[in-house]
N, C-alpha and C positions, 0 to 999 in steps of 0.2 A: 766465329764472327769473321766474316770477308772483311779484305783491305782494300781502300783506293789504290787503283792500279793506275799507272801514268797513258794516257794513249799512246805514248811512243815508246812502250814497253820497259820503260828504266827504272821500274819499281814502283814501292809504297810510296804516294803524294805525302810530303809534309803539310801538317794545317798550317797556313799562314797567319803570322804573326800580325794581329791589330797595329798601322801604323800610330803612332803617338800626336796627340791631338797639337797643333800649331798653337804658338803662344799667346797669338791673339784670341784661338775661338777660347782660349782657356780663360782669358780676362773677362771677354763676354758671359759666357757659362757663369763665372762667379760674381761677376757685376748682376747679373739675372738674379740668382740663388741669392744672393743679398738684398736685392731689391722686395723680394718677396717674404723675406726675413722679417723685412723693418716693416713693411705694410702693417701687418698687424698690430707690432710696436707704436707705430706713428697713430694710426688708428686711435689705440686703446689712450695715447694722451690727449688726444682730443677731444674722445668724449670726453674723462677725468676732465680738464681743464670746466669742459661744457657743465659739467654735472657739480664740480667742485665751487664754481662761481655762480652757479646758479642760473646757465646759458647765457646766450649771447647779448649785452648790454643795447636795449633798442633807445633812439633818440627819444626827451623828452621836451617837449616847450613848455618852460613856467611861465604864470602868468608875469602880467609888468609891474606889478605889487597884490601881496597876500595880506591884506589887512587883517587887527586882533578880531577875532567873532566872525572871519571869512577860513576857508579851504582853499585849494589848489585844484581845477580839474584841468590833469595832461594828458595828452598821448605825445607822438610823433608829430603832427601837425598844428595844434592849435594849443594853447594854456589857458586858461581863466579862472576866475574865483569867484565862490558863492557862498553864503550865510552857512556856517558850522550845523543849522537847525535842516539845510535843505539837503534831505538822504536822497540815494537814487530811488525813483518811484518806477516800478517794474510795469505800472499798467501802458505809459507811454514810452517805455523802451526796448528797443530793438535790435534783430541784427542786421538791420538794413540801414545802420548809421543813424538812428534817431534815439535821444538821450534826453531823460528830464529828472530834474532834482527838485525836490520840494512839492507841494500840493494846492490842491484846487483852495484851500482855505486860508491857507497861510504864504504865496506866493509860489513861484517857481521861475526856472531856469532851464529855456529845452535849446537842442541842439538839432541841428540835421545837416549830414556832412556827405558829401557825394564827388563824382570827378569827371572833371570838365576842361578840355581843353581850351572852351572859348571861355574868354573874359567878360564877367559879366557885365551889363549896363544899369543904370537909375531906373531902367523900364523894365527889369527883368521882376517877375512874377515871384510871389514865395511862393515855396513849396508845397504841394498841399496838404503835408503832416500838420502845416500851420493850423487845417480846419480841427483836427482832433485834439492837438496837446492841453490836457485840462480839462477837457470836455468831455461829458459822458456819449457825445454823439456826436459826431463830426457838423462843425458849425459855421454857417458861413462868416466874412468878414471883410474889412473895408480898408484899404492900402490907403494911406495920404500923408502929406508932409513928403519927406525927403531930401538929405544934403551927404555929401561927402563926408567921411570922418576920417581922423588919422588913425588906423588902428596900427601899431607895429609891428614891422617885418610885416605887413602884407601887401602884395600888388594893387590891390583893390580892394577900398572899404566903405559902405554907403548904408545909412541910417535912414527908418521908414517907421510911421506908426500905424500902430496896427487897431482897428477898435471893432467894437460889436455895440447894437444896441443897450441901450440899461446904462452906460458911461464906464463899459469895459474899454481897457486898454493896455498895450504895451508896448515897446520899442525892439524892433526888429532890425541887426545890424547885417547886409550882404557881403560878405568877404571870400579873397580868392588869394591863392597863392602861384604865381606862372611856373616856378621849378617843379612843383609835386603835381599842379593840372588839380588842386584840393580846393572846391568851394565849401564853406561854414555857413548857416545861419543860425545867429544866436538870437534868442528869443528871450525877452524877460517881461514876465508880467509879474511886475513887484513894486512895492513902496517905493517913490521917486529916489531915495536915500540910495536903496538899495541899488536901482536902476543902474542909475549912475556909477556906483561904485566897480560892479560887474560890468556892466559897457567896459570901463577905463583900464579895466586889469586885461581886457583880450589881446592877443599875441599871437600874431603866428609863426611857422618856422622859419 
């Protein structure tokens, strides 16, 4: 095997020696390899934390009272209460924010919840899930009355009745909240008792 020979003819070249890396890159270097260390440590306790508590705690609004023979319905934005007897009914709920409890016989409780950064007025229109809820067909109907309500913690709250021919009727409350841009309308066509009771329990965040 041939040697490096020097160009200027003074022999075998020594291999040179790796200089020794500066103190600093050497804190970087280990501040890095550390960094990458814990990534996955840090990681793995926050799923565990996520998985162990059962993920992340989302806000809930109760209603302003749960009366005995009443339920609680929350999310994030709105709380209310309705008759223990009124389950959710799947034929008028959605994933387009439209929610009802209870049935065409025995009363109910619908919801329709959308976002909007304008504030509503006393002239704004229901929605026209209103024609469907309860009904086998979408049904026309007639907006009258109308006055301001206090519903709590909301920006805006305004109460409307709602009727149909035959001496159908319900009470239709319009609410908005300005932090989340979240309009409600709750709809209850139920025993005056019940009406009321629901009206007064709604909350918002």
């Amino acid at each position: 095997m041939s040697s490096l020979v020097s160009p200027t003819g003074g022999g075998a070249l020594e291999t040179p020696r790796p200089r020794p890396p500066a103190p600093g890159q050497v804190r970087r270097t280990r501040s890095w390899m550390l960094l990458f260390l814990l990534t996955p440590v840090c990681l793995a306790v926050v799923v565990w934390i996520s998985v162990g508590s059962g993920g992340p705690v989302e806000p809930v609004v109760h209603p302003v009272t749960t009366p005995p023979g009443y339920r609680a319905i929350t999310d994030a934005y709105y709380g209310y209460a309705v008759p223990r007897g009124y389950r959710p009914n799947g034929t008028w709920t959605d994933a387009n924010g439209d929610f009802l409890y209870g049935t065409p016989a025995h009363g109910w409780v619908a919801e329709t919840m959308l976002i909007t950064k304008r504030r509503p007025a006393a002239t704004t229109a229901p929605p026209a899930s209103f024609e469907a809820f309860g009904e086998r067909k979408p049904t026309p109907f007639r907006v009258s009355g109308g006055h301001p309500v206090r519903v709590a913690d909301t920006t805006f709250a305004y109460e409307v009745d709602i009727t149909r021919p035959g001496g159908w009727h319900a009470v239709a409350v319009d609410t908005w909240l300005r932090d989340s841009s979240t309009q409600m309308w709750l709809l209850v066509h139920a025993p005056p008792a019940v009406t009321r009771t629901v009206v007064a329990s709604l909350r918002g965040s």
